[in-house]
C-alpha positions as CSV (number, residue, x, y, z in Angstrom):
1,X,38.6,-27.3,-39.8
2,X,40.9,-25.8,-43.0
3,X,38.6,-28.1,-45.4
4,X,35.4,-26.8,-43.8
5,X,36.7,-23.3,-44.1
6,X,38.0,-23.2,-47.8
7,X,34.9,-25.2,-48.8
8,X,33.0,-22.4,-46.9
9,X,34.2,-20.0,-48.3
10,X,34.6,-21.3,-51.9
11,X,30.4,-21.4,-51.7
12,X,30.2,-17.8,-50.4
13,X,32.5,-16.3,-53.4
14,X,30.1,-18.5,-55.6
15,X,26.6,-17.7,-54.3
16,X,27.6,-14.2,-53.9
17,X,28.7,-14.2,-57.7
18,X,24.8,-15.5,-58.5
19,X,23.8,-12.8,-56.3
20,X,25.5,-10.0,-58.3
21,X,24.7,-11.7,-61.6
22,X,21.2,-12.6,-61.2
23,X,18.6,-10.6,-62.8
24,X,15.6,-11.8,-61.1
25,X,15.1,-10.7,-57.1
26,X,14.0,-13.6,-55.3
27,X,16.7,-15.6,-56.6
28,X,19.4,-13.2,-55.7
29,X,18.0,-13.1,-51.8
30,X,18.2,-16.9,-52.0
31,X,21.5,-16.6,-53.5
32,X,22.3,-14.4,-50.6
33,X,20.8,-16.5,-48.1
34,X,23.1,-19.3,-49.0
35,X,26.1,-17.0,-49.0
36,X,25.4,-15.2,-45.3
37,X,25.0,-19.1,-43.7
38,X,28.5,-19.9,-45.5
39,X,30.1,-16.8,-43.7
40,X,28.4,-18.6,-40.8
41,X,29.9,-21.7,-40.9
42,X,33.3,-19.7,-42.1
43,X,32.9,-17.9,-38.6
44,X,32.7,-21.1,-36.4
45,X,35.5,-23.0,-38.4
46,X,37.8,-20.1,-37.3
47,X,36.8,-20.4,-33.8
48,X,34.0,-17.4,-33.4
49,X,30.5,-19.5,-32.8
50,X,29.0,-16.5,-31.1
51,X,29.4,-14.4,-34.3
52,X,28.4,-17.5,-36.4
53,X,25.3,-17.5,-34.3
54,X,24.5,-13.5,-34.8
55,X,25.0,-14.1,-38.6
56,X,22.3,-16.8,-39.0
57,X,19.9,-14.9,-36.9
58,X,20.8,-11.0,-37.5
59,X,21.2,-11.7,-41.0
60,X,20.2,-14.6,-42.7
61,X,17.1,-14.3,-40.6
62,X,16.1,-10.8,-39.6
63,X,17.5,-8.5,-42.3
64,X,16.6,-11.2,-45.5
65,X,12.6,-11.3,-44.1
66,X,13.3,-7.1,-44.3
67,X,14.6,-7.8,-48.0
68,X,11.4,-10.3,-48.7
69,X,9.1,-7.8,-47.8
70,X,11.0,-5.1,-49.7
71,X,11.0,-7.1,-52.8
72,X,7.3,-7.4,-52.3
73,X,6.6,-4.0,-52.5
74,X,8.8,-3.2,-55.8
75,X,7.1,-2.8,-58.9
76,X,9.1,-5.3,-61.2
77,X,7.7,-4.5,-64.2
78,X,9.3,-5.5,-67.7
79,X,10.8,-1.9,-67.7
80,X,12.6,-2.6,-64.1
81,X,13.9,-6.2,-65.8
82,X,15.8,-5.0,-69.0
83,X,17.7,-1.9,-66.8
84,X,18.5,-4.4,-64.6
85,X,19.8,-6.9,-67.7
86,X,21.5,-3.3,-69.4
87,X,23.2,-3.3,-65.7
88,X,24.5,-6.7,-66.1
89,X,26.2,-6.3,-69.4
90,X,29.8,-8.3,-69.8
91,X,31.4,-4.7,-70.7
92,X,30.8,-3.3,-66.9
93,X,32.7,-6.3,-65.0
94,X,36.0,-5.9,-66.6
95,X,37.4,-3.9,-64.5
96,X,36.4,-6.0,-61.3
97,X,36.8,-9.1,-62.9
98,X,40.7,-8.0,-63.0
99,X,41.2,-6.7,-59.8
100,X,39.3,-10.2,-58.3
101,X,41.9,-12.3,-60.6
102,X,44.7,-10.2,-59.2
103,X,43.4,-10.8,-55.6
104,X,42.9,-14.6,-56.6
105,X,46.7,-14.7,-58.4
106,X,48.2,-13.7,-55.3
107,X,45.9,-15.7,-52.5
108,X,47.0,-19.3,-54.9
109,X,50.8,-17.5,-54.7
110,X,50.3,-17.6,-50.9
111,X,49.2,-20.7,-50.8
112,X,51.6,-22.7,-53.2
113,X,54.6,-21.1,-51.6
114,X,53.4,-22.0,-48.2
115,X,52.8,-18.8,-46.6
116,X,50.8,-18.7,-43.3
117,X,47.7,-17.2,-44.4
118,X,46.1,-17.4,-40.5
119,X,46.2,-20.0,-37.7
120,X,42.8,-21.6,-38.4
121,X,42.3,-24.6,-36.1
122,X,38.9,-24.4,-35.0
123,X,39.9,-22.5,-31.4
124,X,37.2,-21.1,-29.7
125,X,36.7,-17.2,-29.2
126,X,35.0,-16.2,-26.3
127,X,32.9,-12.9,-27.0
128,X,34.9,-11.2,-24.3
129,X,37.9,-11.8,-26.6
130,X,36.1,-10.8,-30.0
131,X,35.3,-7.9,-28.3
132,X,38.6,-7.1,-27.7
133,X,40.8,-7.4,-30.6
134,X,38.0,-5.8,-32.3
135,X,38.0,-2.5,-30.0
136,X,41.0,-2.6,-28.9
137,X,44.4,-2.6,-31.8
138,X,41.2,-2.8,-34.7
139,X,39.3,0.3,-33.6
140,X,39.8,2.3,-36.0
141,X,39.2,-0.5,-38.5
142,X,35.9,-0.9,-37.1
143,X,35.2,2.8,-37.0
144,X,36.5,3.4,-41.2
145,X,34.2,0.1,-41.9
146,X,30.9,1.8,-40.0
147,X,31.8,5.5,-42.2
148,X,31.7,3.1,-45.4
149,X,28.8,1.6,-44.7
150,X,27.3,5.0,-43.9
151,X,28.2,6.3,-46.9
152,X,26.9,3.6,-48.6
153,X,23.5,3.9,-47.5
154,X,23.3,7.4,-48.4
155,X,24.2,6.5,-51.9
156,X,21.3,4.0,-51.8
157,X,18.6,6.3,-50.2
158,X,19.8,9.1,-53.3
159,X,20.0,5.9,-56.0
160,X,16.9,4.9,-55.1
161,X,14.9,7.9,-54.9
162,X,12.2,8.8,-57.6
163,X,12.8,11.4,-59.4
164,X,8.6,12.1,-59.3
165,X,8.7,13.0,-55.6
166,X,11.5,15.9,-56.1
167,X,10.3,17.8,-59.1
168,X,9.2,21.8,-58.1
169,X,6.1,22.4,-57.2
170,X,5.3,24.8,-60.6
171,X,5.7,21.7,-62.8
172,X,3.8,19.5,-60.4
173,X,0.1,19.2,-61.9
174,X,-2.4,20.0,-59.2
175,X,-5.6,18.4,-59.1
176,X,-8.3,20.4,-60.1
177,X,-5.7,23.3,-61.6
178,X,-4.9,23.1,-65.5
179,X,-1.6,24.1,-66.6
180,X,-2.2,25.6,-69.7
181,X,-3.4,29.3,-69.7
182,X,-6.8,30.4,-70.2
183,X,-8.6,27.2,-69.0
């Protein structure tokens, strides 16, 4: 089961790379695909089927056919495509690309001086027992980790928002009503 989980998750840091790196939509929710069924498999190989189960449906399936249709309804347009590519520019992942070797420095450090990085020996987790090592000593874990990802989808829903919609209504033209004095 240790083979199946670093091999797991070896293919989720690496699909989830192409996801951040790739310019083009539909390649990046493939990309993502791949990487939610690795967490999957990561999930059963430390003992958890039922969560492996609820990230194949609940995400792989159900949110990624939200993301399809979302990507459907964007207006890629050449415009879109180069700010995306400005996004991408080597210059911007120094400062991740750091912290990730620093994080991947100390996991090898762990691992070459024989540390116990978790007892992963394919065990299974009733839900009962998820349950309860999640609410119970991890609650408040759970509870920072919901804040984040509230405040992360009201960063979305104010990145995301066009401009067009908020402008006042004095510089909004009307139909019908000219702008310019004396028409």
């Amino acid at each position: 089961m240790e083979l199946t989980f670093f091999v797991a998750g070896c293919v989720a840091l690496a699909t989830t790379l192409r996801v951040i790196t790739c310019a083009n939509p539909v390649h990046a929710l493939l990309y993502l695909i791949v990487s939610l069924l690795a967490v999957a498999v990561i999930f059963y190989a430390l003992g958890a089927p039922f969560a492996a189960t609820l990230e194949v449906v609940v995400y792989a399936g159900a949110v990624m056919v939200l993301f399809v249709f979302v990507v459907m309804m964007l207006n890629m347009n050449h415009e879109t495509v180069a700010r995306e590519r400005h996004w991408l520019r080597p210059s911007l992942w120094i400062g991740p690309t750091i912290m990730a070797a620093i994080l991947f420095v100390a996991m090898l450090a762990a691992l070459i001086e024989g540390h116990t990085i978790g007892n992963i020996d394919g065990q299974v987790l009733s839900a009962n027992a998820v349950g309860q090592h999640l609410f119970g000593p991890y609650v408040l874990v759970v509870e920072l980790a919901a804040f984040i990802l509230l405040a992360a989808l009201v960063v979305a829903a104010h990145v995301g928002r066009d401009e067009k919609d908020y402008e006042p209504d004095d510089v909004r033209p009307r139909p019908g009503v000219s702008n310019k004095a004396g028409e």
